[in-house]
N, CA and C atoms as an extended XYZ file, in Angstrom:
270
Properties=species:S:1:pos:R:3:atomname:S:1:resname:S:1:resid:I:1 pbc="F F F"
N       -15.685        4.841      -22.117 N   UNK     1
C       -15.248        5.087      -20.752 CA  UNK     1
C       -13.820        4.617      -20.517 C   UNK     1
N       -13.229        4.166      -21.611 N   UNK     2
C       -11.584        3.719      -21.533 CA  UNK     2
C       -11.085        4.684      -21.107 C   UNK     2
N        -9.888        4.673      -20.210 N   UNK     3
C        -9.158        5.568      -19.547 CA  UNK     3
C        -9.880        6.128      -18.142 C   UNK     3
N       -10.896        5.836      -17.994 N   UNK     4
C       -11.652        6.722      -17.011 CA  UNK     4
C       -11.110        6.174      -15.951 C   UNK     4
N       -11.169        6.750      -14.898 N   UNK     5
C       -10.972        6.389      -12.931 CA  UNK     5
C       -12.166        5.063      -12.922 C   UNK     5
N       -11.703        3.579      -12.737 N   UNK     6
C       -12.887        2.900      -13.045 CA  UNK     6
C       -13.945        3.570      -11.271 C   UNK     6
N       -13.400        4.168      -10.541 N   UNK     7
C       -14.469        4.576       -9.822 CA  UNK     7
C       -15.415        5.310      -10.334 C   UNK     7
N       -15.165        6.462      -11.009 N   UNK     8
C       -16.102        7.126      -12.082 CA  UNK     8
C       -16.813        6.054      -12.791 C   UNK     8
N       -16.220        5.568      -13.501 N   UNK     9
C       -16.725        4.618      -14.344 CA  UNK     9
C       -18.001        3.823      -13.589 C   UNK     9
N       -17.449        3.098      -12.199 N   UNK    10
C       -18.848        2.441      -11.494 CA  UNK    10
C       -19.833        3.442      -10.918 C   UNK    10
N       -19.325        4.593      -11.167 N   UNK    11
C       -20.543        5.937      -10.526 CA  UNK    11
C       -21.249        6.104      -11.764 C   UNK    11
N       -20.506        6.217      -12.991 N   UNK    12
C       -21.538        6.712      -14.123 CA  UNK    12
C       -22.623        5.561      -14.121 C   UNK    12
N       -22.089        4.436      -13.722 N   UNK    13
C       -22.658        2.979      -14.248 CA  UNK    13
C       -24.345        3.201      -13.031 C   UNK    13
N       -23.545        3.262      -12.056 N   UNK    14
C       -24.953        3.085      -10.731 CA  UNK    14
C       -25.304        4.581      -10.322 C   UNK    14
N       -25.002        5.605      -11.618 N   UNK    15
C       -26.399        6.785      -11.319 CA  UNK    15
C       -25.710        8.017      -10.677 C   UNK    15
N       -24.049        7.998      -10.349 N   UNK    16
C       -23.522        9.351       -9.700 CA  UNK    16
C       -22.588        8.294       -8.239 C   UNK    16
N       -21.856        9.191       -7.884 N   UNK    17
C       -21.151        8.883       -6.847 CA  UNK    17
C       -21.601        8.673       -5.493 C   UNK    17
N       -23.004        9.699       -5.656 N   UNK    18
C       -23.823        9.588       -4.357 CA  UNK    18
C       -24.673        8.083       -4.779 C   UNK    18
N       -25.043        7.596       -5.558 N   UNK    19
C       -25.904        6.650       -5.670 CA  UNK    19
C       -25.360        5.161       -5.726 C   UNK    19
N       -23.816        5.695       -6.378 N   UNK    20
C       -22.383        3.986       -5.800 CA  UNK    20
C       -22.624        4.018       -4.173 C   UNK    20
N       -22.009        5.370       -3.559 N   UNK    21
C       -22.514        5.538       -2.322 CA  UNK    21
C       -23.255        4.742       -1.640 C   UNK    21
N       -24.463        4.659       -1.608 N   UNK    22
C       -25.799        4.059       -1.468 CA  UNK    22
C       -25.949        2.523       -1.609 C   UNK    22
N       -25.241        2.407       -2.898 N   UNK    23
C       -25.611        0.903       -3.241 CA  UNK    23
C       -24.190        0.005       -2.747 C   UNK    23
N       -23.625        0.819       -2.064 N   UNK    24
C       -22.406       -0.108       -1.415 CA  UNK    24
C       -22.372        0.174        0.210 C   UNK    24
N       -23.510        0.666        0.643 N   UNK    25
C       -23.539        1.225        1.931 CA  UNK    25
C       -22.230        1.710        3.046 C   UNK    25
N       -21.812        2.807        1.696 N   UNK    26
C       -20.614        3.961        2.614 CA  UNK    26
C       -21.025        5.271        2.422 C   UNK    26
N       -20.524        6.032        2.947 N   UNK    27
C       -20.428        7.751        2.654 CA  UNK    27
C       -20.504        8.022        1.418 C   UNK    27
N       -20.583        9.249        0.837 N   UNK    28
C       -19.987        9.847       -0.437 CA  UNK    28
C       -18.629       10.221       -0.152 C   UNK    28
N       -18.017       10.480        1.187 N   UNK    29
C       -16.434       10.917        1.175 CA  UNK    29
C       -16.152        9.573        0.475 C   UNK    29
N       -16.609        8.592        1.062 N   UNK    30
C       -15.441        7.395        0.554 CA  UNK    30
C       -15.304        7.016       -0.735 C   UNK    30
N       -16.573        7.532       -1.406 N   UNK    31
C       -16.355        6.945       -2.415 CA  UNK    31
C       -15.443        8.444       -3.258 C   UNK    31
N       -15.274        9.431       -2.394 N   UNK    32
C       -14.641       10.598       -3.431 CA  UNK    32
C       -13.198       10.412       -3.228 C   UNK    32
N       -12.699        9.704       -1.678 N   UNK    33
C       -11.580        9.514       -2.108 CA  UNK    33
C       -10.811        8.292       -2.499 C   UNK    33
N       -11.848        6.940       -2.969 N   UNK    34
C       -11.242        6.215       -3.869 CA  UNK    34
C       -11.208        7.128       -5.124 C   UNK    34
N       -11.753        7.997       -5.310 N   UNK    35
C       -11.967        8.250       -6.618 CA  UNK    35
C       -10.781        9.703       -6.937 C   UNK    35
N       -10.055        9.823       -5.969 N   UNK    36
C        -9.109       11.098       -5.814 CA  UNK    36
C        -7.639       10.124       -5.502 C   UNK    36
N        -8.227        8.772       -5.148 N   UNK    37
C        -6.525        8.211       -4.820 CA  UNK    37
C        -6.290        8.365       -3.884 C   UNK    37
N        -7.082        8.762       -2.516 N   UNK    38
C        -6.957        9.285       -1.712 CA  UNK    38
C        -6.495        7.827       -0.281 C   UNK    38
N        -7.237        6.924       -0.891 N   UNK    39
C        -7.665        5.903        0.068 CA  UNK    39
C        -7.728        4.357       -1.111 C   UNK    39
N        -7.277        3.397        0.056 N   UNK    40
C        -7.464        2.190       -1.216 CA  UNK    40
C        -8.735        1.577       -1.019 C   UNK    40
N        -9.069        1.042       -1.801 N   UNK    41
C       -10.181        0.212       -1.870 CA  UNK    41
C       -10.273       -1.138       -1.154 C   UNK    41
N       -11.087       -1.087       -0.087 N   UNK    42
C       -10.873       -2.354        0.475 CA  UNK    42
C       -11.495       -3.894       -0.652 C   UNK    42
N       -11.080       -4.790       -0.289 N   UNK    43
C       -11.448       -5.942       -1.315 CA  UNK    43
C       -12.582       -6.260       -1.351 C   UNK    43
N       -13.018       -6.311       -0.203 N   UNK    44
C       -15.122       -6.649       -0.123 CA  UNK    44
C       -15.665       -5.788       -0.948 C   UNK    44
N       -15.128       -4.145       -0.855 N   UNK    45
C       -15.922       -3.289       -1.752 CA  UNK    45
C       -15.370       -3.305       -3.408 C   UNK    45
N       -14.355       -4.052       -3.730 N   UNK    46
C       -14.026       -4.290       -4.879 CA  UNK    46
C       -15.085       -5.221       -5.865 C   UNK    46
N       -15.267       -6.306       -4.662 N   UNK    47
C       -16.522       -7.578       -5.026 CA  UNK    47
C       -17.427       -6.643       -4.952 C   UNK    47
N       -17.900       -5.968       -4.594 N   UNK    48
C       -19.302       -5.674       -4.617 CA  UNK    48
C       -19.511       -4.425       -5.741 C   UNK    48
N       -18.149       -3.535       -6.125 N   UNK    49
C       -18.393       -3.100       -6.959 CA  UNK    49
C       -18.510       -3.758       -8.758 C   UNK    49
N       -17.513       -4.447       -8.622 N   UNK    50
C       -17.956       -5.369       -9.494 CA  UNK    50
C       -19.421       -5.954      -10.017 C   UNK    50
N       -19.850       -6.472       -8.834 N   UNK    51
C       -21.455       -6.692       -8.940 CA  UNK    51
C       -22.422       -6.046       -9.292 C   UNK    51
N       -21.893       -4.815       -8.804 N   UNK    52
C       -23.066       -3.503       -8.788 CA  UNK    52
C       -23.221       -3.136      -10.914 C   UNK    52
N       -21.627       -3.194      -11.371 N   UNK    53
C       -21.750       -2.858      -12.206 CA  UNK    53
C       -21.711       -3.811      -13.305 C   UNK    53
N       -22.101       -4.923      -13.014 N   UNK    54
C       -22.333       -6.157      -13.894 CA  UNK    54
C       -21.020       -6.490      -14.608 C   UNK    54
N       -19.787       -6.281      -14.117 N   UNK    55
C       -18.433       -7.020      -14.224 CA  UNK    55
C       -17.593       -5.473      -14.978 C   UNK    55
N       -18.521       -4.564      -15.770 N   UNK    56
C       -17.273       -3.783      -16.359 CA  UNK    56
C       -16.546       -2.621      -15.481 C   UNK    56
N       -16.486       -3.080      -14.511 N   UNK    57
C       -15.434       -2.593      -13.706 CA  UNK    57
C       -14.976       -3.870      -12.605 C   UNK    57
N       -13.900       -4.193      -13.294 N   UNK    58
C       -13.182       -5.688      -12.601 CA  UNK    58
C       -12.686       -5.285      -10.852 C   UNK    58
N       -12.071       -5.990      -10.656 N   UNK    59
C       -11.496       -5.772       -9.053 CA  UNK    59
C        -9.422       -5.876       -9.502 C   UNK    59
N        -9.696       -6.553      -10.836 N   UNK    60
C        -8.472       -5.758      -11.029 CA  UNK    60
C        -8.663       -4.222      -11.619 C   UNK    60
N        -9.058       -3.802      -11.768 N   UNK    61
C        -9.129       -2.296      -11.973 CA  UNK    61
C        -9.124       -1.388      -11.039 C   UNK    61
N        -9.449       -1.937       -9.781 N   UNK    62
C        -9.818       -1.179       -8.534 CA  UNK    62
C        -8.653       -1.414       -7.968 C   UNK    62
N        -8.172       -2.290       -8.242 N   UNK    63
C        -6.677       -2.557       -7.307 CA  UNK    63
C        -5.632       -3.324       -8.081 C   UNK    63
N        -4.493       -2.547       -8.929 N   UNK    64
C        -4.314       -2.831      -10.387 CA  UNK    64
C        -3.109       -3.548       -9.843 C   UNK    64
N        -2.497       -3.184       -8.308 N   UNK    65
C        -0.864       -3.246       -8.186 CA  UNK    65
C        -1.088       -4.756       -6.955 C   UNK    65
N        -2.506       -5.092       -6.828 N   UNK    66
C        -2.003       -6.233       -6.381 CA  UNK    66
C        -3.211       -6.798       -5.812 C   UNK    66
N        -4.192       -7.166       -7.171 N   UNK    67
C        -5.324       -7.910       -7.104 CA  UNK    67
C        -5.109       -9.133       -7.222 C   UNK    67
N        -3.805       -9.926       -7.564 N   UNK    68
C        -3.148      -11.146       -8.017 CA  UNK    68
C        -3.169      -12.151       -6.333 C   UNK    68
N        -2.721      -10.756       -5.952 N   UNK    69
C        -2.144      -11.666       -4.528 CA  UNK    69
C        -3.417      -11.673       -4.010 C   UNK    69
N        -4.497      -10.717       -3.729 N   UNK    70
C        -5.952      -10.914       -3.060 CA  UNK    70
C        -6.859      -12.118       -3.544 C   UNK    70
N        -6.645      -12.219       -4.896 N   UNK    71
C        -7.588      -13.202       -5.214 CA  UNK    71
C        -7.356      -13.880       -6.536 C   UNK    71
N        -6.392      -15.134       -6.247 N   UNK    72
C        -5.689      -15.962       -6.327 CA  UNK    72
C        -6.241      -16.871       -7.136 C   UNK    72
N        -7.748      -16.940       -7.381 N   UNK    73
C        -8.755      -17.425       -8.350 CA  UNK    73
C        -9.274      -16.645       -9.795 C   UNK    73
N        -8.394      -15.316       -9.852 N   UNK    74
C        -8.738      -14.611      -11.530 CA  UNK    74
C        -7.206      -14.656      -11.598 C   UNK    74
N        -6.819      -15.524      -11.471 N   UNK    75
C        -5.088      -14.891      -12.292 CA  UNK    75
C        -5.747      -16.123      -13.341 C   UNK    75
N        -5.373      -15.786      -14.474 N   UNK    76
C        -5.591      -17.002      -15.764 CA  UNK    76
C        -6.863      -16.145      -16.063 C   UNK    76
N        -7.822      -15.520      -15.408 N   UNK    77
C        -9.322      -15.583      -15.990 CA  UNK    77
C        -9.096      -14.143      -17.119 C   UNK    77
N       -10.124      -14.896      -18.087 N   UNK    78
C       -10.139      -14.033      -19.137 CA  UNK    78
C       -10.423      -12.574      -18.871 C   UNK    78
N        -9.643      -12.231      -19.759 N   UNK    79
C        -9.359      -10.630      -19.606 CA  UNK    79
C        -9.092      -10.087      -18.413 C   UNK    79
N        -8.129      -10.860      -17.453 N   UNK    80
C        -7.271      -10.643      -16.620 CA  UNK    80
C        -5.768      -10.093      -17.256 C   UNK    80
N        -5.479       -9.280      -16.662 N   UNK    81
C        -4.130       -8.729      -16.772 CA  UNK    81
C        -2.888       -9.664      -16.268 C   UNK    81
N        -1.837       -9.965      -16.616 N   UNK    82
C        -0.897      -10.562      -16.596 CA  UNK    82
C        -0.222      -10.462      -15.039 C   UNK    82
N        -0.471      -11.524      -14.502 N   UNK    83
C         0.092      -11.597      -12.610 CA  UNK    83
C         0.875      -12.564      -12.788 C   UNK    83
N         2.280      -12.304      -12.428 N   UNK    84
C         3.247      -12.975      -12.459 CA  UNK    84
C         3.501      -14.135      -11.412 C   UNK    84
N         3.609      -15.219      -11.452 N   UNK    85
C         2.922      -16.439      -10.357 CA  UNK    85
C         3.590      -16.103       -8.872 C   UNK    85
N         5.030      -15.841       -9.516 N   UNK    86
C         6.120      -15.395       -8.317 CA  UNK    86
C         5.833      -14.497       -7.558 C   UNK    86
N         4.629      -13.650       -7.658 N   UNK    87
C         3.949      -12.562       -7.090 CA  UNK    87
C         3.073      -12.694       -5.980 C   UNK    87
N         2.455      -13.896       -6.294 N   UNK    88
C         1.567      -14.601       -5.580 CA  UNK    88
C         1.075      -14.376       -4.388 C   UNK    88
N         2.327      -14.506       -3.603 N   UNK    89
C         2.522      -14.521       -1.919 CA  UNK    89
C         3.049      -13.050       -1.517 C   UNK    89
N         2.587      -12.067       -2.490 N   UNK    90
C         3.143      -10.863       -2.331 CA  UNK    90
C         2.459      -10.592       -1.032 C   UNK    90
């Protein structure tokens, strides 16, 4: 699933887009237009997608350009992507 839209990725994971849908209690639009780029991902639904899919879809994946500054407790964590400290207070 490398390369995939990790939204796809948490739909293949929890059964289809209608069934992420469901288990994050939103629409299917919403979840079609995180999944089109359409709309950002709010951070609660980042945590919870995470959860849903037992970590292999991170919340840095869902929000690649500035999960550093949201949550200030995975910069260092393994297999975190590189957040520059000076970024921080972005």
């Amino acid at each position: 699933m490398q390369g995939m839209h990790p939204i796809q990725t948490a739909a293949d994971l929890a059964g289809g887009l209608g069934a992420l849908a469901r288990a994050l209690g939103v629409s299917y639009q919403a979840t079609k237009f995180w999944l089109d780029d359409a709309r950002t991902i709010e951070p609660a639904r980042c945590v919870q997608i995470e959860r849903i899919t037992e970590g292999a879809v991170r919340r840095w994946d869902l929000r690649p350009h500035d999960w550093g500054a949201i949550w200030l407790e995975l910069i260092g964590a393994e297999g975190a992507p590189h957040w520059p400290i000076g970024e921080v207070a972005a």
